[in-house]
C-alpha positions in Angstrom: 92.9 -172.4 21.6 92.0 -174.7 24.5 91.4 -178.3 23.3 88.7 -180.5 25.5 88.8 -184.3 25.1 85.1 -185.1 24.7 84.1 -187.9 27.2 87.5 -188.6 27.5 89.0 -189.2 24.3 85.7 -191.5 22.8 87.1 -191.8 19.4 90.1 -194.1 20.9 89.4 -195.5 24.0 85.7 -196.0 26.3 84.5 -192.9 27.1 84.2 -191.7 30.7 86.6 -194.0 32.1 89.7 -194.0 33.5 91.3 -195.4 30.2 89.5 -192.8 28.1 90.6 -189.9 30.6 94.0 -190.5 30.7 94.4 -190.8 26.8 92.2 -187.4 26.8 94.7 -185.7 29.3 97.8 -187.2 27.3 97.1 -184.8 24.5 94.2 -181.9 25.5 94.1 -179.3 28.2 91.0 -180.8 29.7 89.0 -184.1 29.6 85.4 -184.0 29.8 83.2 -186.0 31.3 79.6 -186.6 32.4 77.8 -187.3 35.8 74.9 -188.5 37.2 74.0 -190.2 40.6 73.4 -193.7 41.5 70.9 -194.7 43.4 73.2 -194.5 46.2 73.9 -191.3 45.8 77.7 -191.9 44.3 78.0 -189.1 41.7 79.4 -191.8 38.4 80.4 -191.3 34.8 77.9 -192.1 32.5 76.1 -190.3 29.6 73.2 -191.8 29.3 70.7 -191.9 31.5 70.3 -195.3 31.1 73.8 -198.0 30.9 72.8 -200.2 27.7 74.6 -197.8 24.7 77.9 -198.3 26.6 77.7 -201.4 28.7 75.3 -203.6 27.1 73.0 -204.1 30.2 69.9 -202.9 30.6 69.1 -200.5 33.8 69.0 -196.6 34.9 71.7 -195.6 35.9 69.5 -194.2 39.2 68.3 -197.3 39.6 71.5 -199.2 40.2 73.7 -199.0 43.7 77.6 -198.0 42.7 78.3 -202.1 43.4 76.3 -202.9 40.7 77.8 -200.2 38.4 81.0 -201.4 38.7 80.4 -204.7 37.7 79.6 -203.3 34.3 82.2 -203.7 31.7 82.0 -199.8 30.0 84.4 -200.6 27.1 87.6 -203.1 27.1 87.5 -204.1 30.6 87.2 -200.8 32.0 84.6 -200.1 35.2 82.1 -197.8 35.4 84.3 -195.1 37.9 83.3 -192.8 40.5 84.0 -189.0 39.9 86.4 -188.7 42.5 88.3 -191.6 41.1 88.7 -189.9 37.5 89.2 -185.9 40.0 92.5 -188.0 41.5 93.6 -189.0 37.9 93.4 -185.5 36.5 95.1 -184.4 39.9 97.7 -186.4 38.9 98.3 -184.4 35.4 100.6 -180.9 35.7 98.6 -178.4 34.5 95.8 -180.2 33.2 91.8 -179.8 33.9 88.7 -181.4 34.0 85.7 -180.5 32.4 82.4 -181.9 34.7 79.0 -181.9 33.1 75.8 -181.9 35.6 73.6 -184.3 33.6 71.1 -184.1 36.3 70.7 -181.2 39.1 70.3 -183.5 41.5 74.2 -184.4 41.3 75.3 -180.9 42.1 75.7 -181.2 46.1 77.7 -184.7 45.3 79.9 -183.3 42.9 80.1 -180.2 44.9 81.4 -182.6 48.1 83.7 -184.3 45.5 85.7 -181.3 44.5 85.7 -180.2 48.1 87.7 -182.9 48.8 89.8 -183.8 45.8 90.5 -180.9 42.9 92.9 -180.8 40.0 94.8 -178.1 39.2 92.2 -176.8 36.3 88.3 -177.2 37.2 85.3 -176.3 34.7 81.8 -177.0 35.6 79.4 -177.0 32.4 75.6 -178.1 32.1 72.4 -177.5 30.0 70.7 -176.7 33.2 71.1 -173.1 34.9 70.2 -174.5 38.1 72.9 -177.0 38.5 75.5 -174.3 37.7 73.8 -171.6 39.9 73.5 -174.5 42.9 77.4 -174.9 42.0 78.0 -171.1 41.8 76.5 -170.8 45.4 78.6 -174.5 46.7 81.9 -173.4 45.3 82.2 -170.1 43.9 86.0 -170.2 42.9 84.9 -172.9 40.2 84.3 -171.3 36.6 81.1 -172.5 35.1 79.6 -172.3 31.3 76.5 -173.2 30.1 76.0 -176.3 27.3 73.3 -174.9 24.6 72.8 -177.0 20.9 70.9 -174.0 19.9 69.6 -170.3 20.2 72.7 -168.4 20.8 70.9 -165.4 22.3 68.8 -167.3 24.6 72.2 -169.4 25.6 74.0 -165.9 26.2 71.3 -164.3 28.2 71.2 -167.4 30.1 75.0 -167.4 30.6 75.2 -164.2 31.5 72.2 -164.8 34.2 74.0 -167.3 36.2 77.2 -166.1 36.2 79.3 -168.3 34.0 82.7 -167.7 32.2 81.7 -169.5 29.1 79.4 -170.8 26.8 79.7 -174.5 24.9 77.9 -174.0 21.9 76.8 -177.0 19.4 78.8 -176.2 15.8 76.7 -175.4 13.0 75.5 -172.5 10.4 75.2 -169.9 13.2 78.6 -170.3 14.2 79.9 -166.2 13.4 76.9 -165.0 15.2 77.1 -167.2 18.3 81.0 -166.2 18.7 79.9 -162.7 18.1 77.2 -162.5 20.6 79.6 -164.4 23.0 82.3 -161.9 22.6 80.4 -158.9 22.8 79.1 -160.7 26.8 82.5 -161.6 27.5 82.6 -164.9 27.2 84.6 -167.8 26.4 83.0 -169.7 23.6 83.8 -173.3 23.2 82.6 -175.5 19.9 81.4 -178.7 20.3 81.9 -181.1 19.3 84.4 -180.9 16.6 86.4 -183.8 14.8 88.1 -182.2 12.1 90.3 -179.7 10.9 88.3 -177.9 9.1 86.2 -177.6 12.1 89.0 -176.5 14.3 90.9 -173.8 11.5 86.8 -172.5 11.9 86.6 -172.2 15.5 90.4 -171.1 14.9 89.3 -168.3 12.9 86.3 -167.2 15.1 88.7 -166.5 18.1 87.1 -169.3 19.8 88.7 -170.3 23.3 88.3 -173.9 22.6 86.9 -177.1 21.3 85.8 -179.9 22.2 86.6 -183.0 20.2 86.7 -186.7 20.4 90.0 -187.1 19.0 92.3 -185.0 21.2 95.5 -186.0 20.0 94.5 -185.6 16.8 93.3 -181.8 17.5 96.5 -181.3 19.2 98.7 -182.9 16.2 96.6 -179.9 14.1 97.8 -177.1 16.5 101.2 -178.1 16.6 101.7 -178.5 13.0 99.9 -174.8 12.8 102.0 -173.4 14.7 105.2 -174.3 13.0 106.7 -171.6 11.4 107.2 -172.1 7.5 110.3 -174.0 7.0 
């Protein structure tokens, strides 16, 4: 079971920055991260749409230039970064991935141009919006994309199937049997998000789940490790 450091790895270091994807990458198989567009046009990591949860300033994210950006502190000291910056990070990791989610379809074509030019060796594209994935489908079909849904496993399957995708990231919760049933029956990879415990992981374990996404990777991976010793 894939495990995905969720906006890095937010439970130890400032998520979606550099510091936050290398301690994701140190531990999981991918890092996730988020992006949206400045307002010129830099595709940047960022959650919200707006920079006060995480920086403490006020402002849209499309509002400010990528200058301005990076004179926000995001956590500890750490810059508000540049996709491209964080691709040539995970480039830098054997065997490891990054996991980009579209915030905003109007980011496609940017990130599109990013991974033209810079690519690590294990690419997922994911969004809650089928036209950012089908405008990535059509820009770079090679890349595997999966859908984001917090809800409506049916709908979320349909839509996956639709566009094309490989997977489907699918918020835990009481539906979880049925969502990784309908997902395996459409062959697809289902993915729980996000998940921060054990329990939670021996569940998407037992599910046949390809993944989770967590913001504690090194703790998820401390789990598998210890799972898969044999009994002594």
């Amino acid at each position: 079971m894939l495990i995905i450091g969720h906006r890095g790895a937010r439970a130890r270091e400032p998520e979606n920055t550099v510091r936050g994807v290398r301690e994701g990458l140190k531990c999981a198989d991918f890092a996730e991260v988020d992006v949206r567009l400045s307002a010129d046009g830099v595709p940047v990591l960022m959650h919200d749409a707006t920079v006060e949860r995480t920086t403490g300033e006020a402002g849209h994210v499309r509002a400010l230039t990528f200058r301005e950006l990076r004179t926000l502190d995001a956590g500890r000291g750490e810059r508000v970064p540049a996709l491209e910056t964080v691709l040539a990070v995970a480039a830098s990791y054997p065997g490891k991935g990054l996991c980009i989610e579209i915030k905003e379809p109007c980011a496609v074509a940017a990130v599109a141009a990013a991974l033209h030019r810079i690519r690590p060796d294990r690419v997922l594209v994911t969004s809650f919006h089928p036209n950012a994935l089908m405008g990535i489908r059509r820009l770079l079909p090679g890349i595997p994309i999966g859908i984001i849904a917090k809800k409506g496993y049916r709908e979320a399957v349909a839509t996956a199937v639709e566009v094309g995708a490989s997977s489907l990231f699918y918020l835990a919760g009481e539906d979880d049997a049925a969502a990784a049933a309908a997902a395996g029956e459409a062959g697809l990879e289902l993915f729980f998000w996000t998940m921060n415990d054990p329990a939670g992981w021996e569940r998407a374990a037992a599910l046949g789940a390809a993944g989770v996404v967590t913001d504690d990777p090194c703790r998820a991976h401390a789990w598998q490790a210890e799972r898969r010793r044999p009994d002594e």
